[in-house]
N, CA, C and O atoms as a Tripos MOL2 file, in Angstrom:
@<TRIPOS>MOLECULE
protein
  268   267    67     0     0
PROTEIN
NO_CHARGES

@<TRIPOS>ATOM
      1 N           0.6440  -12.8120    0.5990 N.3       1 UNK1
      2 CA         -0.6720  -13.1790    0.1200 C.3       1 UNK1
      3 C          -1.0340  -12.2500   -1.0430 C.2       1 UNK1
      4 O          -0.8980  -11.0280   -0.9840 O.2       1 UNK1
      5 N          -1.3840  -12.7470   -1.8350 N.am      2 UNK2
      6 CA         -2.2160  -12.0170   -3.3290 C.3       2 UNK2
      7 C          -3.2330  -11.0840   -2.5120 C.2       2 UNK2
      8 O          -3.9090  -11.5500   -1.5940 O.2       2 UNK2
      9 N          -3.3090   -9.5670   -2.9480 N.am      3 UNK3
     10 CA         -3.9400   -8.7970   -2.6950 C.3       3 UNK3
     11 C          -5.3140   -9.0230   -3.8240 C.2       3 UNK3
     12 O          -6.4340   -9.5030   -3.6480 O.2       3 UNK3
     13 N          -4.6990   -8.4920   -4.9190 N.am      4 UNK4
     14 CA         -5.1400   -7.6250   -6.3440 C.3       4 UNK4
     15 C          -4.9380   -9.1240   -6.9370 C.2       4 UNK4
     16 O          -3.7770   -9.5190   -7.0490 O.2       4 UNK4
     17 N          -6.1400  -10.0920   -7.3740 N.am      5 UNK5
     18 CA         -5.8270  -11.4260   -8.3460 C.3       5 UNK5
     19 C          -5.9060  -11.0120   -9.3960 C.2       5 UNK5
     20 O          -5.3500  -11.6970  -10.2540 O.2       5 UNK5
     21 N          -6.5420   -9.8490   -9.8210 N.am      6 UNK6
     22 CA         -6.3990   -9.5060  -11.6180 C.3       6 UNK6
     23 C          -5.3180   -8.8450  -11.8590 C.2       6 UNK6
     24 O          -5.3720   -8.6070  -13.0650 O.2       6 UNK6
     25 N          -4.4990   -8.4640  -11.4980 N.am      7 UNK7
     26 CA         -3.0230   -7.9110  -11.1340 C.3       7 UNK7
     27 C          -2.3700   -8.6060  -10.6690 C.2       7 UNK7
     28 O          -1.2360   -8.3770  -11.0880 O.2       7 UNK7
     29 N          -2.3710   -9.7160   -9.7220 N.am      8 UNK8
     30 CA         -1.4870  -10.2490   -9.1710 C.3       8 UNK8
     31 C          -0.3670   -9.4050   -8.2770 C.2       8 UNK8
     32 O           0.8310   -9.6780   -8.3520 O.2       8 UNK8
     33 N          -0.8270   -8.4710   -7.5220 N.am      9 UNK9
     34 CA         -0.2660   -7.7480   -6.4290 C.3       9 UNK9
     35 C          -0.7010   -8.2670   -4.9330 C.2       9 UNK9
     36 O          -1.7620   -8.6120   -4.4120 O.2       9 UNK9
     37 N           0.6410   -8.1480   -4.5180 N.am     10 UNK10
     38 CA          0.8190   -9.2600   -3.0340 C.3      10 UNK10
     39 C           0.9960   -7.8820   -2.0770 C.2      10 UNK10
     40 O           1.5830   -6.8570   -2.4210 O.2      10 UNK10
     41 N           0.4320   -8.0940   -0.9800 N.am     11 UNK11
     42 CA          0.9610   -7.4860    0.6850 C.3      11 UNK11
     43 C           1.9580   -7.2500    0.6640 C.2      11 UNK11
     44 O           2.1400   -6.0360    0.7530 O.2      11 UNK11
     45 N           3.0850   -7.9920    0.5620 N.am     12 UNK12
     46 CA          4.2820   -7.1390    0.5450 C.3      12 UNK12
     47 C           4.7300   -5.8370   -0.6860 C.2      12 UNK12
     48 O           5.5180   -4.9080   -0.5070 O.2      12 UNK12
     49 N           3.9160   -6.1640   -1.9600 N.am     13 UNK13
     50 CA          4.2720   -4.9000   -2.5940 C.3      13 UNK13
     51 C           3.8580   -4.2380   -1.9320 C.2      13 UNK13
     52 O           4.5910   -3.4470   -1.3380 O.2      13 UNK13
     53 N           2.3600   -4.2540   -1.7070 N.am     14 UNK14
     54 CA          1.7140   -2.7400   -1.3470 C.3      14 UNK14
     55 C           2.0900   -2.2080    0.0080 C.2      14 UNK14
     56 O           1.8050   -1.0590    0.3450 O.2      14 UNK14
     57 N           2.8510   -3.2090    0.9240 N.am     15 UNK15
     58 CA          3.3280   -2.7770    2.1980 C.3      15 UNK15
     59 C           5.1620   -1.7210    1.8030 C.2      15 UNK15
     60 O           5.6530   -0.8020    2.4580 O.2      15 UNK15
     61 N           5.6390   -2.3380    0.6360 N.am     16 UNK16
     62 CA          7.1440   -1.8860    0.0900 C.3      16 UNK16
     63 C           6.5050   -0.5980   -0.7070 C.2      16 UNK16
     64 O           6.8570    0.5360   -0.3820 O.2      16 UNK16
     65 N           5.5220   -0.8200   -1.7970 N.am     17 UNK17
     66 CA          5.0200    0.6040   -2.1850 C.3      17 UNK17
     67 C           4.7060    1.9970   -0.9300 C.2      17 UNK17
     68 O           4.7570    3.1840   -1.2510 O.2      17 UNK17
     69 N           4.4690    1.6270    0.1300 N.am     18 UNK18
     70 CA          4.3210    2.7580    1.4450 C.3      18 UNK18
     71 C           5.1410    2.7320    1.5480 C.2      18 UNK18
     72 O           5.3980    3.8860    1.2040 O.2      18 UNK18
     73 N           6.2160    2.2370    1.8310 N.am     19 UNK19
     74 CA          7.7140    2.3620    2.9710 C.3      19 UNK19
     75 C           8.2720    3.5830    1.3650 C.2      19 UNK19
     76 O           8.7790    4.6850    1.5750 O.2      19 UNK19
     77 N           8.0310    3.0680    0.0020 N.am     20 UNK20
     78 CA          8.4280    3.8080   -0.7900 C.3      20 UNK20
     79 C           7.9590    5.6350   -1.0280 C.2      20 UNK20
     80 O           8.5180    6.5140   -1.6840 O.2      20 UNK20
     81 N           7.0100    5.6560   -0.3800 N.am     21 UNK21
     82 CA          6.0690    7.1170   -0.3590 C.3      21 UNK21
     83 C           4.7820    7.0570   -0.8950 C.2      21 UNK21
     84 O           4.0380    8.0380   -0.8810 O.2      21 UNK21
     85 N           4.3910    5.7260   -1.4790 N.am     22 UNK22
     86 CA          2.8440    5.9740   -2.3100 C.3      22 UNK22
     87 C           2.0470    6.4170   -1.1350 C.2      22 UNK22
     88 O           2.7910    6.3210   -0.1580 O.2      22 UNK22
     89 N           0.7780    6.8950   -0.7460 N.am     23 UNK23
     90 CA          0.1760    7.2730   -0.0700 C.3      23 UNK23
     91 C          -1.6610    7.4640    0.0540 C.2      23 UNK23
     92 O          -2.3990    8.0370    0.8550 O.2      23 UNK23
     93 N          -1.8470    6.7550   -1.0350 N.am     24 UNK24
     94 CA         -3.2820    7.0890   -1.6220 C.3      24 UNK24
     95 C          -3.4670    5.5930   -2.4650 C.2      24 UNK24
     96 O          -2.5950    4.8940   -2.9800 O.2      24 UNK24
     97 N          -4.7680    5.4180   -2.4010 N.am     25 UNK25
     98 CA         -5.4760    4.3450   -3.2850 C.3      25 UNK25
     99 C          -4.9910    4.9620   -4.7760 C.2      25 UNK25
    100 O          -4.6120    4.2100   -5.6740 O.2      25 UNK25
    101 N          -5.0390    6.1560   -4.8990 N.am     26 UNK26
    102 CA         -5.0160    6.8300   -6.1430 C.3      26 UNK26
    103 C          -3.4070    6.1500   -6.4710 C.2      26 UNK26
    104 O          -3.3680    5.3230   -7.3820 O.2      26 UNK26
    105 N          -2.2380    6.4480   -5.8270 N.am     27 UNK27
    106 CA         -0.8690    5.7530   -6.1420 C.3      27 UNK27
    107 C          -0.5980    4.1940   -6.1540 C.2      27 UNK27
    108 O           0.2270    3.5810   -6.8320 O.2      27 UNK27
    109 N          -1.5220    3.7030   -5.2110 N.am     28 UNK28
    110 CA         -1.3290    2.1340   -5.6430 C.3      28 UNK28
    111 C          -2.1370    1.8130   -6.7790 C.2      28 UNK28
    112 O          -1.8410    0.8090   -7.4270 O.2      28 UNK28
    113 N          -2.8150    2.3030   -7.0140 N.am     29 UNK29
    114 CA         -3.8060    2.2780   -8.3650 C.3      29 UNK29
    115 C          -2.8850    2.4790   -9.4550 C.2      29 UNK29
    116 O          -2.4950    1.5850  -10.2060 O.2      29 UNK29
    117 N          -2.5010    3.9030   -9.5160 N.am     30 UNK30
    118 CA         -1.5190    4.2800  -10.8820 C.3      30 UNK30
    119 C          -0.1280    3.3790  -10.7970 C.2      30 UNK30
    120 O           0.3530    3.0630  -11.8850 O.2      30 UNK30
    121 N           0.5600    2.9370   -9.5940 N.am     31 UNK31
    122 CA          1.8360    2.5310   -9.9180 C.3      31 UNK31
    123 C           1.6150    0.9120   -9.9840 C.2      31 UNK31
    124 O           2.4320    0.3160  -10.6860 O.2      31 UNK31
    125 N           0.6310    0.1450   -9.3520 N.am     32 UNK32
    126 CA          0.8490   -0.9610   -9.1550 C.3      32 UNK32
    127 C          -0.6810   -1.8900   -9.6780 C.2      32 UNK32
    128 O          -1.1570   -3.0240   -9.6400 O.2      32 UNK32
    129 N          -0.9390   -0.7440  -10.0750 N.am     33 UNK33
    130 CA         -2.9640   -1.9340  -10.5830 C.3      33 UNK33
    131 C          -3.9560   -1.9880   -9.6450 C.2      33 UNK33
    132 O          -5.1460   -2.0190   -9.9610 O.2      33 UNK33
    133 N          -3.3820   -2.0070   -7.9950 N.am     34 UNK34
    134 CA         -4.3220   -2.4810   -7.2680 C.3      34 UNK34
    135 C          -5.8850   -1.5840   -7.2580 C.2      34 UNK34
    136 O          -6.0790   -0.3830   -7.0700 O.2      34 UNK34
    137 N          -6.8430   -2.6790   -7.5320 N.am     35 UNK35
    138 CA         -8.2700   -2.4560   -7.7960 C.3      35 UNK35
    139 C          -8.7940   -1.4500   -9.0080 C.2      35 UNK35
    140 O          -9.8640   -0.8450   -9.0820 O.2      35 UNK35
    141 N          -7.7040   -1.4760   -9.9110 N.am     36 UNK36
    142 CA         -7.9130   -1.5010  -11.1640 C.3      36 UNK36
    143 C          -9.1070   -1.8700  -12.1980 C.2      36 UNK36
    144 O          -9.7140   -1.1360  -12.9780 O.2      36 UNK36
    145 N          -9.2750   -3.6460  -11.8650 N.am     37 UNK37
    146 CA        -10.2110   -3.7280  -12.3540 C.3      37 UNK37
    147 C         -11.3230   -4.1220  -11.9740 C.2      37 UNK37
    148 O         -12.3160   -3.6870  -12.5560 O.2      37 UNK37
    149 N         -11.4550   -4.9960  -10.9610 N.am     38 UNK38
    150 CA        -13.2670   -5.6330  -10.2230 C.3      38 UNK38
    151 C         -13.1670   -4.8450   -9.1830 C.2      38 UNK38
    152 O         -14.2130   -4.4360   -8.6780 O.2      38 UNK38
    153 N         -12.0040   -4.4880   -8.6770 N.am     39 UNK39
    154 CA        -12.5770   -3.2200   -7.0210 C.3      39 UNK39
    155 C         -12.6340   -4.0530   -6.3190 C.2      39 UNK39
    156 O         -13.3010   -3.4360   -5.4890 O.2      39 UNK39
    157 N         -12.4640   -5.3440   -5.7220 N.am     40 UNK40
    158 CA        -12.6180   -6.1260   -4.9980 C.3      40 UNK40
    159 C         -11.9780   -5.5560   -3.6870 C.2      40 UNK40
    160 O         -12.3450   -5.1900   -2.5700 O.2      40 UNK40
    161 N         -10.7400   -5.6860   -4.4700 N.am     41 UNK41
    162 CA         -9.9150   -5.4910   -3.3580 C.3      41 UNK41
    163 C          -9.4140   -4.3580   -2.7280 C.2      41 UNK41
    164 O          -8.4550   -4.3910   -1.9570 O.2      41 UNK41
    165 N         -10.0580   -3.3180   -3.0430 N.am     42 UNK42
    166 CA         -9.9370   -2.6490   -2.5480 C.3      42 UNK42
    167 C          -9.9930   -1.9820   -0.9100 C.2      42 UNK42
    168 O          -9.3690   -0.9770   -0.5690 O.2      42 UNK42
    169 N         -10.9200   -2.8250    0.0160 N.am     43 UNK43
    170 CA        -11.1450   -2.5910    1.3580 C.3      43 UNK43
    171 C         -10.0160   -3.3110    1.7080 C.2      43 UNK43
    172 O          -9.2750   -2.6250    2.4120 O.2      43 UNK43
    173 N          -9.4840   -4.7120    1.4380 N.am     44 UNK44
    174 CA         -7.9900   -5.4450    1.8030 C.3      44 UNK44
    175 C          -7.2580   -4.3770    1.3280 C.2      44 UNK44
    176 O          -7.3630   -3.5310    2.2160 O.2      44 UNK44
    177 N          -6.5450   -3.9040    0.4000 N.am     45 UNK45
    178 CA         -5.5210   -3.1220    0.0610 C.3      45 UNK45
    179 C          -5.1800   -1.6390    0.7740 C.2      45 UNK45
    180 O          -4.0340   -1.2490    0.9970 O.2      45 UNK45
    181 N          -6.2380   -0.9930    1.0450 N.am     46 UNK46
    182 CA         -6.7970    0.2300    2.4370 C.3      46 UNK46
    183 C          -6.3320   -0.2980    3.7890 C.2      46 UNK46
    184 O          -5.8200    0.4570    4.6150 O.2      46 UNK46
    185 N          -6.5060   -1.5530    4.0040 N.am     47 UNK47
    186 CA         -6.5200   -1.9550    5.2920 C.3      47 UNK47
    187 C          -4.7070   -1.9040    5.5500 C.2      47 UNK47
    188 O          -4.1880   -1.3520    6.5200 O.2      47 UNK47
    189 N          -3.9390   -2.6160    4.4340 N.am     48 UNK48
    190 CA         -2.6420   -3.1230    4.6390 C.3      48 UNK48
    191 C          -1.6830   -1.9300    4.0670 C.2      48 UNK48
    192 O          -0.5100   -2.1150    4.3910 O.2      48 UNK48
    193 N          -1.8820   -0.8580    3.3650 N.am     49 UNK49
    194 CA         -1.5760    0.5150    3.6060 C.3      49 UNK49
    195 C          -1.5510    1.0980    4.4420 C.2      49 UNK49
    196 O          -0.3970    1.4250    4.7160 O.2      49 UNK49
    197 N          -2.4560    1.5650    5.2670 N.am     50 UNK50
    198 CA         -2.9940    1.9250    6.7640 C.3      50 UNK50
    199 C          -2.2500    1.2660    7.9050 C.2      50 UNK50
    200 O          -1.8530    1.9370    8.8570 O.2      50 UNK50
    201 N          -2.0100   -0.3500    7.8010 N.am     51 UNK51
    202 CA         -0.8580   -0.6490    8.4780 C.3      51 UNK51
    203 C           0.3500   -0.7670    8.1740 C.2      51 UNK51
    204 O           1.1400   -1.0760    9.0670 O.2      51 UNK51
    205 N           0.8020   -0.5590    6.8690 N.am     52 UNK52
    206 CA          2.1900   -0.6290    6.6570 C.3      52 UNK52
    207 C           2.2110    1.2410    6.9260 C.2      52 UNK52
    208 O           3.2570    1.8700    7.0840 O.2      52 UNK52
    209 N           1.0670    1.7560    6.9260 N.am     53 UNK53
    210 CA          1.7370    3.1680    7.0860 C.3      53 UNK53
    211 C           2.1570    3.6800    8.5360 C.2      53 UNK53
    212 O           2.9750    4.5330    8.8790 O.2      53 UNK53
    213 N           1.4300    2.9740    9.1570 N.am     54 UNK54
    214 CA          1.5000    3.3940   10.7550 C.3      54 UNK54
    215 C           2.4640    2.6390   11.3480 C.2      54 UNK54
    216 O           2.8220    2.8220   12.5110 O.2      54 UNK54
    217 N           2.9690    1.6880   10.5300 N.am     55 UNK55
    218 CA          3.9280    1.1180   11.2530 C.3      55 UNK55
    219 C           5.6580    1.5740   10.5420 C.2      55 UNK55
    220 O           6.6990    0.9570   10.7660 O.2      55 UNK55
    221 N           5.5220    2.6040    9.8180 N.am     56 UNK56
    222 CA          6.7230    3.2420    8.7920 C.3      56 UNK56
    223 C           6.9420    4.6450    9.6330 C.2      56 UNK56
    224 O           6.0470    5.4690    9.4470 O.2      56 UNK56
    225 N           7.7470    4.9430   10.3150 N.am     57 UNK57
    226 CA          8.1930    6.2310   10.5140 C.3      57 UNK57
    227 C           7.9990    7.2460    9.8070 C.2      57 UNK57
    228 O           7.3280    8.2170   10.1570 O.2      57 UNK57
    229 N           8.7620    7.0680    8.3860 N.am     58 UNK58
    230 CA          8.1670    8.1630    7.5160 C.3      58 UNK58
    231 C           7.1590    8.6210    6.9480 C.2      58 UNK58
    232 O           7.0390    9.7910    6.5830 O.2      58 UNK58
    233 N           6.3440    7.7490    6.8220 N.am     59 UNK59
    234 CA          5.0860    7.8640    6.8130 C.3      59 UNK59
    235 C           3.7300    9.0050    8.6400 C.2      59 UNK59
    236 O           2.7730    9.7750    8.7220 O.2      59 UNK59
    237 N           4.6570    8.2860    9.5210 N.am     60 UNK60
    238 CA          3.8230    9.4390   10.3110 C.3      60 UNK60
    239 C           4.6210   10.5960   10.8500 C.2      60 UNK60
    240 O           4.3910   11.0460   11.9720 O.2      60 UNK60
    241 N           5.5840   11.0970   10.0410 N.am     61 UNK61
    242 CA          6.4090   12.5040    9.4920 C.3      61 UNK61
    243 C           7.9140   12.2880   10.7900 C.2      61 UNK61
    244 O           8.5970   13.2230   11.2080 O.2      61 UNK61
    245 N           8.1270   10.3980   11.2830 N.am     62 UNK62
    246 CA          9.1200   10.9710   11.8850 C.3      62 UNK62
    247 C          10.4220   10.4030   10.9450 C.2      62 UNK62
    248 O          10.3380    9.6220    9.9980 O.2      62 UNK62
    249 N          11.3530   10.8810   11.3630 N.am     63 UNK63
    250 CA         12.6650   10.6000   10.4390 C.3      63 UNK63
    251 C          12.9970    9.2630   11.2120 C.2      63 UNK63
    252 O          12.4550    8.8830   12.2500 O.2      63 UNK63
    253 N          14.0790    8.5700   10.4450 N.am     64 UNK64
    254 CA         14.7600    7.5660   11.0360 C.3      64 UNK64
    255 C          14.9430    7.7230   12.6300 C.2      64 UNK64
    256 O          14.4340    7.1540   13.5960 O.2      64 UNK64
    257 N          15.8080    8.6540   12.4880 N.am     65 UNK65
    258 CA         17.0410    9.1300   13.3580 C.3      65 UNK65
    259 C          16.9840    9.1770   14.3370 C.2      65 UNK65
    260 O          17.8160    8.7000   15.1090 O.2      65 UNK65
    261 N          15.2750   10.1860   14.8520 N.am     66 UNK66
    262 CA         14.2980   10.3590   15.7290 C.3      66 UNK66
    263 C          13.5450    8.9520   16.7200 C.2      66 UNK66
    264 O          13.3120    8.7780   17.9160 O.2      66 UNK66
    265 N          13.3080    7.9650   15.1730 N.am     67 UNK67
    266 CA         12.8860    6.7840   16.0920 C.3      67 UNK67
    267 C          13.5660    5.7460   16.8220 C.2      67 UNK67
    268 O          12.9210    4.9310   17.4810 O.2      67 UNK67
@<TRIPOS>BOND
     1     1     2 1
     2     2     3 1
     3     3     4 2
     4     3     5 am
     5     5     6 1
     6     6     7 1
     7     7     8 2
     8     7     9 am
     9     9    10 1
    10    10    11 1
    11    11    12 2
    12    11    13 am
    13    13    14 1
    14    14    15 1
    15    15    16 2
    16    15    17 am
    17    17    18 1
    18    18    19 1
    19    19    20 2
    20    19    21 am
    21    21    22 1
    22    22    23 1
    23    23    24 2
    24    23    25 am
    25    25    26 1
    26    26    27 1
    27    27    28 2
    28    27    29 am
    29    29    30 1
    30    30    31 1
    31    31    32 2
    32    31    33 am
    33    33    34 1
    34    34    35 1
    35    35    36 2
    36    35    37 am
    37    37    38 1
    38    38    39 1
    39    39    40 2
    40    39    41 am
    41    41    42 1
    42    42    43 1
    43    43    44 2
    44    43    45 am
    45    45    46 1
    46    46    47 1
    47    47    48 2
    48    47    49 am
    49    49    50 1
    50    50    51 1
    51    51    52 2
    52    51    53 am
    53    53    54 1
    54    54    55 1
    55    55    56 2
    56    55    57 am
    57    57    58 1
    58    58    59 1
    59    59    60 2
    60    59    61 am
    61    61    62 1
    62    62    63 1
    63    63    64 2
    64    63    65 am
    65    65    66 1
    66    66    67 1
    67    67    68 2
    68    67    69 am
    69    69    70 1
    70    70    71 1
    71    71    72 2
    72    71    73 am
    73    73    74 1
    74    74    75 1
    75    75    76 2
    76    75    77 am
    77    77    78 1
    78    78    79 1
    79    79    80 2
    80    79    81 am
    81    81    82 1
    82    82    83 1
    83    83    84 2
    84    83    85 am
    85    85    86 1
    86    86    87 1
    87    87    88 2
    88    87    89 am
    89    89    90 1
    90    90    91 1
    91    91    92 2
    92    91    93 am
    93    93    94 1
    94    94    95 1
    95    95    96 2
    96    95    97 am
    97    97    98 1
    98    98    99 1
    99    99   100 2
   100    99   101 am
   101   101   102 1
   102   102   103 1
   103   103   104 2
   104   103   105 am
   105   105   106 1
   106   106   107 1
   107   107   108 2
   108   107   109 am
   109   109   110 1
   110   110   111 1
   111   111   112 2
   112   111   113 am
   113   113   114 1
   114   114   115 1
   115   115   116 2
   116   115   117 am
   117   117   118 1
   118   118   119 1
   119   119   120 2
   120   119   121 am
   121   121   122 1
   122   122   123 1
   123   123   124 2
   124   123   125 am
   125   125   126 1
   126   126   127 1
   127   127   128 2
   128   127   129 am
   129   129   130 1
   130   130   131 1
   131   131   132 2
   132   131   133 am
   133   133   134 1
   134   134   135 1
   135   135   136 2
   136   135   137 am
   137   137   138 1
   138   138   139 1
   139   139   140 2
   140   139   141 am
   141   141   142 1
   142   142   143 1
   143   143   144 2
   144   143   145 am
   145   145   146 1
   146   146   147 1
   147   147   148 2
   148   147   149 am
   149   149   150 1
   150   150   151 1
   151   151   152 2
   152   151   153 am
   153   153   154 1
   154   154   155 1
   155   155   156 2
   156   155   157 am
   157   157   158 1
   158   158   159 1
   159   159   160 2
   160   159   161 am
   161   161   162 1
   162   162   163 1
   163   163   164 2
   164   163   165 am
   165   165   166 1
   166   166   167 1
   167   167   168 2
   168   167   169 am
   169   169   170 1
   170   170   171 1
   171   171   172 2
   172   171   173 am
   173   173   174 1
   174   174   175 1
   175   175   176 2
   176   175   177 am
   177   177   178 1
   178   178   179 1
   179   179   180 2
   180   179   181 am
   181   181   182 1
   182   182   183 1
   183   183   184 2
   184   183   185 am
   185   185   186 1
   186   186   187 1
   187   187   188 2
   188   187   189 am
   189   189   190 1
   190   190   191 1
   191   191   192 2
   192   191   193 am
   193   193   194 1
   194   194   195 1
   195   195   196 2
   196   195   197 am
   197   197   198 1
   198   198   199 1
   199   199   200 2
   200   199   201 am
   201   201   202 1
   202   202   203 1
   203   203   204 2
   204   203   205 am
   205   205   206 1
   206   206   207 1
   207   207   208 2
   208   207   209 am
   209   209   210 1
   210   210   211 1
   211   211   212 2
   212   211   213 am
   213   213   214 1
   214   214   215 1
   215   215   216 2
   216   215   217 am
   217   217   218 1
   218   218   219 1
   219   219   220 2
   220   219   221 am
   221   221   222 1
   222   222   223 1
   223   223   224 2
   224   223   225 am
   225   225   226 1
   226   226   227 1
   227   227   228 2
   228   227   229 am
   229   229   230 1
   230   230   231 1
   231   231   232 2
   232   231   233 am
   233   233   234 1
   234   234   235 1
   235   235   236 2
   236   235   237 am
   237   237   238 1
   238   238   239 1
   239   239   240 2
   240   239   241 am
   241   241   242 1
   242   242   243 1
   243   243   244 2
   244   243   245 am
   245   245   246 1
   246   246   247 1
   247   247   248 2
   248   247   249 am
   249   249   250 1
   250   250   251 1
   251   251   252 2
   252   251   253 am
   253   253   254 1
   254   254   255 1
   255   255   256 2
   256   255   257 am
   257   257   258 1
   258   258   259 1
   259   259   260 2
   260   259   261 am
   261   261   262 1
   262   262   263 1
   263   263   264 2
   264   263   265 am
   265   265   266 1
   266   266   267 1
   267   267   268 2
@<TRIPOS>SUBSTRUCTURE
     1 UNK1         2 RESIDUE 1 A UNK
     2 UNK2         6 RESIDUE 1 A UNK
     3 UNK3        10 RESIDUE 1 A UNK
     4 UNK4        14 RESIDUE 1 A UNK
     5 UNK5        18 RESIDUE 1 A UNK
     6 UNK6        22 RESIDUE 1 A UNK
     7 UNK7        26 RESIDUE 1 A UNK
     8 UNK8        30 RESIDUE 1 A UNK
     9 UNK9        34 RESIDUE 1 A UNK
    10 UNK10       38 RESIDUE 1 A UNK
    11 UNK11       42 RESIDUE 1 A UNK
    12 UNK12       46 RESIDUE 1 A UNK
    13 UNK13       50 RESIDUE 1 A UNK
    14 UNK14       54 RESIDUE 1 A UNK
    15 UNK15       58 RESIDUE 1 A UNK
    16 UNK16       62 RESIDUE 1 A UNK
    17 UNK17       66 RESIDUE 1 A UNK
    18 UNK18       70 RESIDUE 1 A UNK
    19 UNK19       74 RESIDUE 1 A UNK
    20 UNK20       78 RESIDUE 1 A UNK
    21 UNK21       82 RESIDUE 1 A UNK
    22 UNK22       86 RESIDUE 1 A UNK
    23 UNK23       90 RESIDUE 1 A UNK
    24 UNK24       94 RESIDUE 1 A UNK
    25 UNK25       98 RESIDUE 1 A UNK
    26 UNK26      102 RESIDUE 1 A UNK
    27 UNK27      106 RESIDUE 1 A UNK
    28 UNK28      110 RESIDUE 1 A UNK
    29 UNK29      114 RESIDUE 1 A UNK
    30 UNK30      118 RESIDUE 1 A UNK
    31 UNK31      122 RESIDUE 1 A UNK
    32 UNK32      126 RESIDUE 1 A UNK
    33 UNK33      130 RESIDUE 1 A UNK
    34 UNK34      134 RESIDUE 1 A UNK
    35 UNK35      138 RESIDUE 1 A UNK
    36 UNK36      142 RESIDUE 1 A UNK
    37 UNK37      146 RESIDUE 1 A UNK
    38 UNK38      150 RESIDUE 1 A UNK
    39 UNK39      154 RESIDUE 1 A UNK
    40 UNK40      158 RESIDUE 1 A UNK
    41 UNK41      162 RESIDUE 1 A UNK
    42 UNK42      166 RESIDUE 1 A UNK
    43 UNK43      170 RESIDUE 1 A UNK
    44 UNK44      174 RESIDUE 1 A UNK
    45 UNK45      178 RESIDUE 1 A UNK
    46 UNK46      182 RESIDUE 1 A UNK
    47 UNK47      186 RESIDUE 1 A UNK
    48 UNK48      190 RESIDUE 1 A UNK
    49 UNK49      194 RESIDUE 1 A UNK
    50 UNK50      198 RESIDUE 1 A UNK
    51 UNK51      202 RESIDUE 1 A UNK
    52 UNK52      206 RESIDUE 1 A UNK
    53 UNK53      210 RESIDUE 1 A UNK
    54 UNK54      214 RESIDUE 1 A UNK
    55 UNK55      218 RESIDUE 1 A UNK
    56 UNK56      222 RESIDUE 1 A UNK
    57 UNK57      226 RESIDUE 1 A UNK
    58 UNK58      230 RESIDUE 1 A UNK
    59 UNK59      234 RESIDUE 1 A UNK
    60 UNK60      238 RESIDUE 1 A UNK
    61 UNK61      242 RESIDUE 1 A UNK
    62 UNK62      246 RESIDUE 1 A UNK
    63 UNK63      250 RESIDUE 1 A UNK
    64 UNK64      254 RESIDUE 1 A UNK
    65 UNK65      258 RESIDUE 1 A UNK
    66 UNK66      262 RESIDUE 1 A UNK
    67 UNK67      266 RESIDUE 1 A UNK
């Protein structure tokens, strides 16, 4: 699903941008546009970070190997 329509950034980037290390509105902002320009989307794009982060191992500091 289209996150960001003035960008045209979808859920799966911003879910592949976490698995990648972005970590902040501030990094999906600088690498990918999201809420760049109307801010809309910004409470959707928070939300699907937050779950692509909690659902990424590396993201809650465990290694692969571990999980």
């Amino acid at each position: 699903m289209i996150v960001c329509v003035c960008n045209n950034v979808s859920d799966r980037e911003i879910t592949r941008a976490v698995q990648m290390g972005m970590q902040s509105m501030a990094d999906l902002r600088r690498n990918l546009g999201v809420g760049d320009c109307c801010g809309k989307c910004g409470s959707c794009a928070k939300r699907i970070m937050r779950d692509a982060a909690a659902a990424c191992p590396q993201q809650r500091g465990m290694s692969l190997a571990a999980a």
